[in-house]
C-alpha positions as a printed Julia matrix, in Angstrom:
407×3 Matrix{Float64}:
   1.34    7.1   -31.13
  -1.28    4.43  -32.4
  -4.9     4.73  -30.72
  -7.75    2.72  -31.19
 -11.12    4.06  -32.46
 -13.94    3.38  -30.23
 -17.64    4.29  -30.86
 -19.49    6.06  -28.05
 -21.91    3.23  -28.11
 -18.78    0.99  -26.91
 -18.29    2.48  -23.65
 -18.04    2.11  -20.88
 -14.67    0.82  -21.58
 -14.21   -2.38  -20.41
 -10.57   -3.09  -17.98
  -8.51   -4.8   -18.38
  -7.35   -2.97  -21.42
  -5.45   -4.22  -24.53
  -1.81   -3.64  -23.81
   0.91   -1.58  -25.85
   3.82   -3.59  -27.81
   6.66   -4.56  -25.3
   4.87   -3.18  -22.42
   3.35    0.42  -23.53
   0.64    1.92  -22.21
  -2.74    0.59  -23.96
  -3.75    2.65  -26.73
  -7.4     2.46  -25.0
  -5.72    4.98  -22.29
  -4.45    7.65  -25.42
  -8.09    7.55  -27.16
  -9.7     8.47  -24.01
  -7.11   11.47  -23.16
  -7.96   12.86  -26.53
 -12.02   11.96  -26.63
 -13.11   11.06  -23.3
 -10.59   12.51  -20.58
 -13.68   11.45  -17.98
 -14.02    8.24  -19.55
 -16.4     5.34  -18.24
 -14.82    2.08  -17.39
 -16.59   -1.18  -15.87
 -13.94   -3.05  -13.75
 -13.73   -6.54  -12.88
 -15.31   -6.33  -10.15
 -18.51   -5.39  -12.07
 -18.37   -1.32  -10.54
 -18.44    1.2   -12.43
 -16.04    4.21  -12.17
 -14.63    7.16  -14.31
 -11.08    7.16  -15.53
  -9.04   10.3   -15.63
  -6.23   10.73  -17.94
  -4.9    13.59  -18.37
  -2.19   14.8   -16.29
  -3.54   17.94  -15.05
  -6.66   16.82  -14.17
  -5.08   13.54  -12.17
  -2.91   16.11  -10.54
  -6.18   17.87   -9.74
  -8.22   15.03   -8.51
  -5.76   13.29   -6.1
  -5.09   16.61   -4.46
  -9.19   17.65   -4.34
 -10.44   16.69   -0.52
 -14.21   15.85   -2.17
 -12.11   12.67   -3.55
 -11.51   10.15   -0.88
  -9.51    7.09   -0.51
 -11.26    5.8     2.75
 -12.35    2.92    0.88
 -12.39    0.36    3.84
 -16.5     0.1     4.16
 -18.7    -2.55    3.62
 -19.69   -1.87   -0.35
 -17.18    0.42   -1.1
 -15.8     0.33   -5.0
 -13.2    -2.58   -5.75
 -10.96   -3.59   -8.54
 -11.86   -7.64   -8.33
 -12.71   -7.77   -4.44
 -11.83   -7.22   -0.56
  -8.19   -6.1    -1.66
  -5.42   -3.74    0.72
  -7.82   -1.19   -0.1
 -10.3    -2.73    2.11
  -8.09   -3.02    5.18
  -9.04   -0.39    8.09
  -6.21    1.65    9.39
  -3.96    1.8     6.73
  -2.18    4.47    5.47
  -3.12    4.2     1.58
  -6.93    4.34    2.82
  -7.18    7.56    5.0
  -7.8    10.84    3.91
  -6.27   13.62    6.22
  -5.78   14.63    8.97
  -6.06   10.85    9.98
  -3.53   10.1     6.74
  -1.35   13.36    8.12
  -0.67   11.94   11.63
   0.5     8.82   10.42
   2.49    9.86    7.43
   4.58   12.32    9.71
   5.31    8.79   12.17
   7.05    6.93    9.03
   8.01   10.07    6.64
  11.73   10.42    7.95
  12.58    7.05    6.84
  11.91    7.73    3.01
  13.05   11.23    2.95
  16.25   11.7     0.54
  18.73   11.6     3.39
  17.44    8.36    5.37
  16.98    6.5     1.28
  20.89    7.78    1.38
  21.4     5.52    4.09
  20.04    2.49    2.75
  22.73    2.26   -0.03
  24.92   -0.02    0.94
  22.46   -2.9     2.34
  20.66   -2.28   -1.41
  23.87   -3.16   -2.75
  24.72   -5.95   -1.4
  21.13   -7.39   -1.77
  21.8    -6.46   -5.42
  24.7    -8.07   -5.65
  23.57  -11.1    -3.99
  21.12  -11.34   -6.89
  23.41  -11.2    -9.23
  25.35  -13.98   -7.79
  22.18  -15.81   -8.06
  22.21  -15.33  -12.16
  25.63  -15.4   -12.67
  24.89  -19.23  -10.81
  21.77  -20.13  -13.22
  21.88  -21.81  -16.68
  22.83  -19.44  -19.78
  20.23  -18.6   -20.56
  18.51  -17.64  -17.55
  15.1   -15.86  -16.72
  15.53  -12.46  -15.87
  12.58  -12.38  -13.91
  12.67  -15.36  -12.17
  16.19  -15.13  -10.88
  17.07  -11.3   -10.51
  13.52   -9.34  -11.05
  10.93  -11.38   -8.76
  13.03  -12.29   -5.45
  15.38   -8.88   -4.91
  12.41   -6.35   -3.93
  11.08   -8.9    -0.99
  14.74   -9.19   -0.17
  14.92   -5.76   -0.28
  11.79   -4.84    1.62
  12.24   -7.54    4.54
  15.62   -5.49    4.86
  14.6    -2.4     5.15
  11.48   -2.94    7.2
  13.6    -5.57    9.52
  11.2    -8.17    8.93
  12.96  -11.69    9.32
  12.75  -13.5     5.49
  11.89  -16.67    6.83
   8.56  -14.85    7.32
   8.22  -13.76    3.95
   8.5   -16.9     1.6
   4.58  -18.13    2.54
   3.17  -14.93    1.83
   4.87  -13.38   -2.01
   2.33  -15.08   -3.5
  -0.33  -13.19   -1.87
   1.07   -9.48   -2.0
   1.02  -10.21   -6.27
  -2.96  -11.2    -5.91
  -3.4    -7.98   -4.51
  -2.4    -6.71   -7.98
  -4.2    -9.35  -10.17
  -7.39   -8.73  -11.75
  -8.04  -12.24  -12.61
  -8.55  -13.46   -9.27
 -11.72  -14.01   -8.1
 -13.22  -12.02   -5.34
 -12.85  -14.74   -2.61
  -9.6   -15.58   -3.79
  -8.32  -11.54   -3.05
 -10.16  -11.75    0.11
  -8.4   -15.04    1.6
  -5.19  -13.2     0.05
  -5.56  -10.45    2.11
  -6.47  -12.39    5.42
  -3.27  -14.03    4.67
  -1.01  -10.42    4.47
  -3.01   -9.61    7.63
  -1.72  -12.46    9.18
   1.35  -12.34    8.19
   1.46   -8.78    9.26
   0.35   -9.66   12.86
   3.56  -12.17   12.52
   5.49   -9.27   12.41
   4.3    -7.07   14.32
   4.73   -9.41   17.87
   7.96  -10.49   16.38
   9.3    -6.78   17.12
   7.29   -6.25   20.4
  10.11   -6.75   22.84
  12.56   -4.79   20.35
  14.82   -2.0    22.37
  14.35    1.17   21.06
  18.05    1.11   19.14
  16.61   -2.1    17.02
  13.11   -0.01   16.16
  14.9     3.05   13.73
  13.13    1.63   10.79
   8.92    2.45    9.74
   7.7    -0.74   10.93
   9.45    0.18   14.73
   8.12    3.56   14.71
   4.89    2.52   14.19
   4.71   -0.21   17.03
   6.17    2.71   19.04
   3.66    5.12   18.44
   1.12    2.44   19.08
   2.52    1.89   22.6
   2.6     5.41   23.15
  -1.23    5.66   22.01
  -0.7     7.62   18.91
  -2.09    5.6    16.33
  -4.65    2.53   16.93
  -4.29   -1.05   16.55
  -5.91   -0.92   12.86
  -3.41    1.89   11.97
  -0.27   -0.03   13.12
  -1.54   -3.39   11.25
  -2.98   -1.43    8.35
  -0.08    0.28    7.13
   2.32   -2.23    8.24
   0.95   -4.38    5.92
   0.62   -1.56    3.11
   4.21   -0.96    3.69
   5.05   -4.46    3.15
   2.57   -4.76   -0.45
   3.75   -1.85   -1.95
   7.22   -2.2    -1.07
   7.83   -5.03   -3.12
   5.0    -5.66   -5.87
   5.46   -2.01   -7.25
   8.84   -2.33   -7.72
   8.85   -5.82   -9.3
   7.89   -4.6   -12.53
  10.54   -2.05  -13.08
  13.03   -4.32  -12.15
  11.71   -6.37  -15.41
  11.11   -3.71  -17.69
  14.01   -1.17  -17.12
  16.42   -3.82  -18.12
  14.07   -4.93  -20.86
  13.58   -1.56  -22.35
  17.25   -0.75  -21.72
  18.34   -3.79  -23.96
  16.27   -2.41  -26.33
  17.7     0.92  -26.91
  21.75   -0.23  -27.07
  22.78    3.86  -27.79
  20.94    5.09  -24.32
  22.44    2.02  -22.47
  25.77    2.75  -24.01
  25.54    6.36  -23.11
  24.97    4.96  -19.41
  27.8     3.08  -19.55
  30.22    5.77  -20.78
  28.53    8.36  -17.93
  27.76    6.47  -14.93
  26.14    9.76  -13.38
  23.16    8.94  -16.04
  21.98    6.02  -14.68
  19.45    7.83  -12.07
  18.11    9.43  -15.38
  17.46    6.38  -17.12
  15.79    5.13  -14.12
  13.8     8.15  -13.98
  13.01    7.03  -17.71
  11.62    3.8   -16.52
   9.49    4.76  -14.47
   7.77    7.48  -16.71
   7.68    5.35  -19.54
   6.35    1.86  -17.69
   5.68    2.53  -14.27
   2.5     2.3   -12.15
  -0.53    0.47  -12.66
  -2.41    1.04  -15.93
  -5.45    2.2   -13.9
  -5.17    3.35  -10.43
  -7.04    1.87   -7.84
 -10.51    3.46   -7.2
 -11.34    7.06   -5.31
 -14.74    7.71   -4.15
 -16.37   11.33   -4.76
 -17.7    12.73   -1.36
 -20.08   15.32   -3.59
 -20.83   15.9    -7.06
 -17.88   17.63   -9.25
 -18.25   18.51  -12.44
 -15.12   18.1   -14.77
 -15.38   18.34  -18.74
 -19.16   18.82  -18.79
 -19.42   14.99  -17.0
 -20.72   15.5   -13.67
 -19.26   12.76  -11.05
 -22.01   12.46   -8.58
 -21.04   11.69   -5.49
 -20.4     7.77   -4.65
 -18.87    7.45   -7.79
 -15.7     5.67   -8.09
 -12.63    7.64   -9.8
  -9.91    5.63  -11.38
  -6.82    7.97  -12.41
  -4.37    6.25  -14.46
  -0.78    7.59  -14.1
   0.64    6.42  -17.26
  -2.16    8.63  -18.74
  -0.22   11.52  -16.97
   3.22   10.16  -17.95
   2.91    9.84  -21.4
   0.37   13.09  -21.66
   1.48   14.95  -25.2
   0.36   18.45  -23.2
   3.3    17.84  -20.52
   6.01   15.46  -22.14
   7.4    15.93  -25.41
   6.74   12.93  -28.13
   6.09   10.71  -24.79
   6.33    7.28  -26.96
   9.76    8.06  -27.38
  12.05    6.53  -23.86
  14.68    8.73  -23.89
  16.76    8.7   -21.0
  18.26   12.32  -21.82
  14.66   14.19  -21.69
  13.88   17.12  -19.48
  10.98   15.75  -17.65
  10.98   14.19  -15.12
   8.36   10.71  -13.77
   7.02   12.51  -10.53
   3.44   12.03  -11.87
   3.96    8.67  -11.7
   3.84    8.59   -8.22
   0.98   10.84   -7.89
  -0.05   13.75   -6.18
  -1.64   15.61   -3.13
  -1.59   14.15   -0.03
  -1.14   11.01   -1.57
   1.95   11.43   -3.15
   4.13    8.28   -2.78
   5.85    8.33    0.28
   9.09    5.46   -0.73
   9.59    7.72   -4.23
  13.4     8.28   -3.05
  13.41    4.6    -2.19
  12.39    3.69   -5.29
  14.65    5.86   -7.61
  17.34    4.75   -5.56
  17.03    1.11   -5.56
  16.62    0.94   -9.31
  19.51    2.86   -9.92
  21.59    0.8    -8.23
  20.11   -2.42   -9.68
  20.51   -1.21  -13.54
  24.1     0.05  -12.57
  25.04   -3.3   -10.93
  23.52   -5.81  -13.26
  24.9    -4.11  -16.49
  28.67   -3.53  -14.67
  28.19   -7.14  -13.77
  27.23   -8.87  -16.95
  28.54   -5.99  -19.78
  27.4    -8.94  -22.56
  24.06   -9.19  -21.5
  21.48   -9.31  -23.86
  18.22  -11.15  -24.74
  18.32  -15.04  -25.71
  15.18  -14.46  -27.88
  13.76  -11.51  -30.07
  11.73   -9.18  -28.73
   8.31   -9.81  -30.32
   8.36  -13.33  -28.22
   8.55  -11.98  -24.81
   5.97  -12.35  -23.15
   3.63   -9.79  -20.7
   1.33  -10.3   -17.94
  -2.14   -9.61  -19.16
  -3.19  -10.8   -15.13
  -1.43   -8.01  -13.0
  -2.47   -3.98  -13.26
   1.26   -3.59  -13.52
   2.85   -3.53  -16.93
   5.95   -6.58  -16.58
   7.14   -9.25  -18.84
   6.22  -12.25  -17.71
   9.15  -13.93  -18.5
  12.66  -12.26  -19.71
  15.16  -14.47  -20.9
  19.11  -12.86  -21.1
  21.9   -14.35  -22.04
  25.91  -13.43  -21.53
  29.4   -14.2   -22.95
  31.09  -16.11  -20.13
């Protein structure tokens, strides 16, 4: 695993980092693991914060109460500006027992047995994308026909949000990921998902209870019933709706990329259909989650490997610092679809952990089974070394991924 030397004087680090070849981790994040595990990076936004990377340490930190994600204040620490970390109420931005009382109201619809559910609207969403490519030219874009459009599809599904709602407002749930943007450009984004949000919201109002078994319905619900406020309901409707489809855009890019690129493991997948949740599970280790999470704020002063965080300081902990951490995964560079461990890291910890991680697993395992039993002579129209990555967005995707098949 290649790092890059950097002098003390050089810090802090500057984000965005320098990326890995074909969509690796930056070799920025391995240096600091090794020399700096609290590391100081300047952000975008101009803030300051300290970047954790090693896995034990992130596990630590997003389970320690004198870290807090209640970021929606007037000054808090952003990545570029007034993104869905800013937005009162939500979910993603309370710290319990506020972040308890709602998690409990949406929890059973992401639990194992409710994702189990799901299955056979996911596969016919997949398979409608598929349709879609086996339609376009050959070649065809990857990304633009198969990776891009199926997690909206997906999430307006699930949530029972009507997609004529959706196709004004995609473009505004990937600015909440950019880091290019500038600040007035994320805050007008997130008016926008705020709005949009409110559009669904009274377009479930007068919903019977038997059309409400879904998070979006149990929310309104509760807010009816006075359990959570207006802010919560919006707020984490609207997180729901962000998360739900940007985070999965970019393994629906790089799993088949990375896939394509290791012909025995995709073979092997092929042969044993039962190892295609493992080399999802793979994907997600190896590319998933943004290069550097989105800021914590220390309530006191901790001290962690003789660096004292004071308090007001803004923690980043990067996740594929924890995924590819030598101490926890064996030769970590290497995907291998077959390896012990497992990508729960990559979905974080503590209170925090990600509540649609069954969601996710599942939905990707169904679209790498589908699209590879669907086109079995797919493969990519151009050598590796010319696709190109997103250096705009903090998640790791090829920007464009043209495949080609024998018709």
């Amino acid at each position: 695993m290649n790092t890059t030397p950097v002098r003390d004087t050089e810090l802090p680090l500057r984000y965005p980092f320098p990326r890995g070849p074909l969509g690796t981790p930056p070799p920025l994040v391995h240096w600091a693991r090794k020399h700096h595990p609290v590391c100081p990076v300047l952000l975008p936004s101009g803030v300051r914060a300290w970047m954790i990377t090693r896995k034990d340490d992130i596990a630590a930190v997003l389970a320690d109460r004198r870290f807090s994600r209640d970021l929606a204040f007037a000054g808090a620490p952003r990545l570029v500006g007034e993104d869905f970390t800013a937005v009162p109420g939500s979910i993603f931005n309370l710290d319990p027992p506020e972040h308890t009382r709602i998690r409990r109201i949406v929890a059973p619809y992401y639990t194992r047995t409710a994702t189990e559910r799901y299955v056979p609207v996911v596969t016919g969403l997949v398979d409608d994308a598929l349709d879609t490519l086996a339609a376009a030219p050959n070649p065809a874009d990857l990304v633009d026909t198969f990776a891009a459009p199926l997690p909206p599809a997906i999430a307006c599904a699930l949530l029972h949000v009507d997609p004529d709602l959706r196709a004004a407002f995609v473009d505004n749930f990937a600015i909440q990921t950019t880091f290019v943007d500038n600040p007035a450009t994320m805050t007008d984004a997130t008016t926008a998902i705020a709005g949009f949000t409110s559009q669904i919201i009274d377009s479930r109002r007068h919903d019977p209870p038997e059309h409400r078994d879904d998070p979006i319905g149990a929310l309104l619900t509760a807010h009816e019933h006075g359990t959570i406020s207006a802010d919560e309901l919006h707020g984490t409707a609207s997180y729901l709706m962000v998360t739900g489809v940007e985070s999965l855009v970019s393994p629906m890019a790089t799993g088949p990329l990375t896939l394509l690129l290791h012909g025995n493991q995709l073979r092997d997948c092929r042969k044993n259909p039962e190892l295609w949740p493992r080399a999802a599970e793979e994907v997600l280790r190896y590319h998933h989650n943004g290069v550097l999470g989105l800021p914590r704020i220390a309530l006191e002063d901790v001290d962690l490997h003789g660096i004292t965080i004071h308090r007001g300081d803004a923690v980043c902990a990067t996740m594929l610092g924890a995924t590819w951490d030598p101490g926890h995964y064996h030769n970590p560079a290497k995907f291998d679809i077959h390896r012990d461990e497992n990508a729960d890291p990559t979905f974080g910890a503590g209170p925090h952990y990600c509540i649609g991680a069954n969601q996710a697993r599942m939905i990707l395992t169904i679209a790498y089974q589908r699209l590879f039993q669907r086109f079995p002579t797919l493969e990519l129209a151009v050598p590796d070394y010319e696709i190109p990555f997103d250096t705009d967005s903090m998640f790791i995707r090829p920007t464009t991924l043209p495949v080609t098949w024998q018709t």
